[in-house]
C-alpha positions in Angstrom: -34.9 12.4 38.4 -34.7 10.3 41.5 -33.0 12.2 44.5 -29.5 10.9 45.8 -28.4 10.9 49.4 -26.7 13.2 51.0 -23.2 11.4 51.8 -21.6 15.1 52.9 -23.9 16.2 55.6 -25.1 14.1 58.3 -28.7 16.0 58.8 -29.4 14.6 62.0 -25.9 15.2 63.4 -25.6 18.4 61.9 -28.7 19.5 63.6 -28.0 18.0 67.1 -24.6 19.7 66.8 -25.8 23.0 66.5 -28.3 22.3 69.6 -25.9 21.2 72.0 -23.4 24.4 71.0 -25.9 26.8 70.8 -27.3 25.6 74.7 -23.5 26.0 75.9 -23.6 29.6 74.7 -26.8 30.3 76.7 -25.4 28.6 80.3 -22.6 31.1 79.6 -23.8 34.1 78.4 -26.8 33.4 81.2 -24.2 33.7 84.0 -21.9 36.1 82.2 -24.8 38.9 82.2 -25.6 38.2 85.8 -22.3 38.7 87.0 -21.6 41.5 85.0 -24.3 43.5 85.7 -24.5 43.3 89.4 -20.7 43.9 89.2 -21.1 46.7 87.1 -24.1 48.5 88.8 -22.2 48.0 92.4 -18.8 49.5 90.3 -20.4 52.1 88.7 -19.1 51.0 85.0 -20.4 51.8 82.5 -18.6 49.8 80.1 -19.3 46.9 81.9 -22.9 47.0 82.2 -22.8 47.5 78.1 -20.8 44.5 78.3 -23.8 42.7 80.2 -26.3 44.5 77.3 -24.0 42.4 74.9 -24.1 39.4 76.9 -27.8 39.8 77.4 -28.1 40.2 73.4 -26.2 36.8 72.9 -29.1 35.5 74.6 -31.5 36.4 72.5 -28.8 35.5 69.6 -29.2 31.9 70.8 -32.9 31.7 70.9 -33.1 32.5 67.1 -30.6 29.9 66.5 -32.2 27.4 67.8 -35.2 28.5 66.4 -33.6 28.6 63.1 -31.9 25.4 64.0 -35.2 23.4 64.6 -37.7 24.8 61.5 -35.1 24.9 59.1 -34.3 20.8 59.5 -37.8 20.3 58.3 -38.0 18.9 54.8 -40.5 20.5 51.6 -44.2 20.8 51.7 -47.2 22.4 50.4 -45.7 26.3 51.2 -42.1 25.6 51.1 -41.6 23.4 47.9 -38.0 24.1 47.8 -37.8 22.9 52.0 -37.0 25.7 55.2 -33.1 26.4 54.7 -33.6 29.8 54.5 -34.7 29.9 58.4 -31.3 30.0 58.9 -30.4 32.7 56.6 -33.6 35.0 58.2 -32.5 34.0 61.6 -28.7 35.4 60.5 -30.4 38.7 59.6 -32.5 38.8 62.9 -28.7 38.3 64.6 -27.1 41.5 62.6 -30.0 43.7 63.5 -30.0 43.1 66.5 -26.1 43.3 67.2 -26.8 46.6 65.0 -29.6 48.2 67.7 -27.5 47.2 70.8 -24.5 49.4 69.4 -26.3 51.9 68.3 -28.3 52.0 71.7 -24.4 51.6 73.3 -23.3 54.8 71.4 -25.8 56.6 72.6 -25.3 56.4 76.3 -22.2 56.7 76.3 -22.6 59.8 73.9 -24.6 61.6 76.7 -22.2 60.0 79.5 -18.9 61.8 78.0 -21.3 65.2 77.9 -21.1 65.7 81.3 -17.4 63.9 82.4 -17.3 66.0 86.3 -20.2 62.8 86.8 -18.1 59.9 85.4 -17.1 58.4 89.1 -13.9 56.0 89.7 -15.3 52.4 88.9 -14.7 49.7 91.9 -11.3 47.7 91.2 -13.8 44.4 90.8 -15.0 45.5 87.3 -11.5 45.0 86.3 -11.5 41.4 86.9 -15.1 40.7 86.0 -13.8 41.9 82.5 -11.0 39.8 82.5 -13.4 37.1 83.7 -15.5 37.7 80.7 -12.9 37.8 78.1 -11.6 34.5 79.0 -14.9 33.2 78.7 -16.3 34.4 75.7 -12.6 33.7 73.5 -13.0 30.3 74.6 -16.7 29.9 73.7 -15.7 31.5 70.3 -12.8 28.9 69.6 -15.5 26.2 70.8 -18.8 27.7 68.5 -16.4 28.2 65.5 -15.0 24.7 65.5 -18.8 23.1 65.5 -19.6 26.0 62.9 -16.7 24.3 60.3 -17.3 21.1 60.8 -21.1 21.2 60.0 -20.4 23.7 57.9 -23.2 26.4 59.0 -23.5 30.3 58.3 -25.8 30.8 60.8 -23.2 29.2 63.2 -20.3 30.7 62.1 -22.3 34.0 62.8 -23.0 33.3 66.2 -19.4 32.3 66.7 -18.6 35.7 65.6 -21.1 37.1 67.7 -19.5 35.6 70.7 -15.9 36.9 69.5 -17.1 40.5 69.6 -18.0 40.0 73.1 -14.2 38.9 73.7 -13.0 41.8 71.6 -15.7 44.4 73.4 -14.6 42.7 77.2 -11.1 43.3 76.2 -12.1 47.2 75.6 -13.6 47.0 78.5 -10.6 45.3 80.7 -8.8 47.9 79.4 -11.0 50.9 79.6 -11.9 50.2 83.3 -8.0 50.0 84.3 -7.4 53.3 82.8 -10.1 54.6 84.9 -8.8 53.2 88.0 -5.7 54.5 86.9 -6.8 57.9 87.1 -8.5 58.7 83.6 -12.3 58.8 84.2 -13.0 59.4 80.6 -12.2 55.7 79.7 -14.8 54.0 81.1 -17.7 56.0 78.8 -15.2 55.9 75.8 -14.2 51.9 75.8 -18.4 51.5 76.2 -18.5 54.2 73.0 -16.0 51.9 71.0 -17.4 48.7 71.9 -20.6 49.8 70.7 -18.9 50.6 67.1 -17.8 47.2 67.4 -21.3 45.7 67.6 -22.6 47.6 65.1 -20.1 47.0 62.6 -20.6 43.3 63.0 -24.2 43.7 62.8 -24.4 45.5 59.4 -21.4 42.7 58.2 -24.0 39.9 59.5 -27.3 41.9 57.9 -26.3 42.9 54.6 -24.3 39.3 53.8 -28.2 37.3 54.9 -30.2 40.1 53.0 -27.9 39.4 50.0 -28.8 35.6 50.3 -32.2 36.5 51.2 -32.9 37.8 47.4 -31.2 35.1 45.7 -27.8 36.1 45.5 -25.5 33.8 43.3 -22.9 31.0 44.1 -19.0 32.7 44.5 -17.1 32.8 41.6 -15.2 29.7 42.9 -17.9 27.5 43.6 -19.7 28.2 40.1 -16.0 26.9 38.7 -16.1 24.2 40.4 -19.5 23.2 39.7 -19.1 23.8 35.9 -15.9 21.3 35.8 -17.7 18.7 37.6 -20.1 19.4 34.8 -18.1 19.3 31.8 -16.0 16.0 32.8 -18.6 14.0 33.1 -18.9 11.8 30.2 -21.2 12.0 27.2 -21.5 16.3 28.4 -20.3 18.0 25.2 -20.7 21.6 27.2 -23.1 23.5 29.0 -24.7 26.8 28.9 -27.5 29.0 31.2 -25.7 27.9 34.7 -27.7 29.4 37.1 -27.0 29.3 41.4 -28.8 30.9 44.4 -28.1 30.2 48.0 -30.4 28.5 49.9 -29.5 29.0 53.5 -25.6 27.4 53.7 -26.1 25.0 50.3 -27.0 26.1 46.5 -29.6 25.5 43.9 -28.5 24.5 40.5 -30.0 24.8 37.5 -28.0 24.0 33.9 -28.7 23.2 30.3 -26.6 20.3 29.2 -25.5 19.8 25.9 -25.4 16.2 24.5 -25.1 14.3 21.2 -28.3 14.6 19.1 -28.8 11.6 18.3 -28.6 9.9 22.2 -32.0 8.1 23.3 -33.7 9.9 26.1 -33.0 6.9 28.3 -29.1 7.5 27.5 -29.3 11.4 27.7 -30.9 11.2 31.1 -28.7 8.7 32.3 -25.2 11.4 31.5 -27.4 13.9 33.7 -28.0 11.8 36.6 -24.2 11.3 36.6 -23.6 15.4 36.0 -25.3 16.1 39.1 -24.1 13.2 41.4 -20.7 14.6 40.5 -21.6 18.0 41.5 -23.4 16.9 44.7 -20.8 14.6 45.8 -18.6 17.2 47.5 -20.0 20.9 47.1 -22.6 22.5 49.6 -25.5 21.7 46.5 -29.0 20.8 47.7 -30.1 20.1 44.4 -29.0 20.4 40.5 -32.1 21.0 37.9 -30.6 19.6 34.5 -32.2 20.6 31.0 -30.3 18.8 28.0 -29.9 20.4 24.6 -29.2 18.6 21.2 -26.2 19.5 19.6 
């Protein structure tokens, strides 16, 4: 069966799309760690240097996206009949892991921080704004990655917007944590870098156990399969189908359906209805590809 064009995703532009966003999150996350952890050290937070952890993680976030971005573009061969998508997917689980071993490595320093609170010392009133500072930055990098993210519709993006979001939400903690202490309350600063670092590791199991799933050939959503088998059974000459079978590969799907057909159809004709079935269903659904076996009924 002859392949058909892609008319939904523009490889090339989708590619180049996720270079240039994924290089604005470095420039930013770059400076954003140097500023926050000189600012910190010299303030004595430590919320904000686990802020400057996070930041420093992003960093490492975008290298694997960009990694992903550039192996998974490459097209089937010998070892990877069925092409590199899932790059992007293992790259998505490299993400939630490590979001997962920041927080957990957050919780435990500021565990042993709160342990001994007559050592928590009033934080320099320049952490404050260096949080603030931060928080503007990263919610406007998030509203920026997630609107690439849906319009190339990419997982792997999406993620990293989300990665960049809990960087807002964790600075916000921060903001917050650091005033109190300035305020007066010395606990704050140890227990805003304690719940940031639930944060991060909430969002890292979310990220790991939704790639894993893909990872071992987890179905289409409900939705998606219904959509797919309509497409299916309106196309002409289709008397119905059976054995519809999905599996993500990185952000599209793999098909594979028996159609039945009139018996008595040539083989030219019956080949000619499934050509049609799966133009249909790869005309506007994330499909990569639809394997058609036709049954005589």
């Amino acid at each position: 069966m002859s392949p058909l064009p892609d008319t939904r995703i523009d490889t090339p532009e989708r590619q180049a799309a996720a270079r240039r966003s994924t290089w604005v999150s470095v420039w930013v996350n770059l400076l954003l760690t140097g500023v926050q952890l000189v600012i910190g050290v010299f303030a004595q937070s430590q919320a904000l240097v686990a802020d400057a952890i996070h930041s420093l993680s992003d960093l490492v976030s975008d290298g694997l996206v960009l990694f992903a971005n550039k192996h998974s573009a490459k097209g089937p061969d010998a070892d990877h009949p069925y092409g590199h998508l899932r790059f992007e997917t293992a790259a998505t689980l490299g993400i939630g892991v490590l979001l997962a071993a920041v927080g957990l490595g957050m919780l435990w320093g500021s565990f042993q921080r709160l342990q001994a609170p007559e050592l928590i010392p009033v934080v320099h009133p320049a952490a404050f704004y260096v949080a603030l500072l931060a928080l503007l930055s990263k919610e406007l990098l998030f509203r920026y990655l997630l609107r690439v993210a849906h319009r190339v519709r990419s997982t792997l993006l999406v993620a990293n917007a989300w990665h960049a979001r809990s960087d807002a939400a964790s600075s916000l903690v921060v903001a917050m944590g650091v005033g109190a202490n300035l305020a007066g309350l010395p606990l704050a600063d140890p227990l805003a870098a304690l719940v940031v670092g639930l944060m991060i590791v909430r969002m890292g199991w979310k990220f790991s156990w939704q790639a894993f799933n893909d990872l071992v050939d987890r179905a289409a959503d409900a939705d998606t399969e219904r959509a797919i088998r309509e497409r299916i059974l309106d196309t002409p000459g289709v008397r119905g189908i059976h054995d519809l079978r999905t599996r993500k590969m990185g952000d599209m799907i793999w098909v594979e359906v028996d159609i039945e057909m009139d018996g008595r159809l040539t083989i030219e004709a019956g080949h000619a209805i499934a050509v049609e079935a799966r133009r249909r269903v790869m005309e506007d659904l994330p499909v990569l590809d639809v394997m058609t076996h036709f049954d005589p009924v």
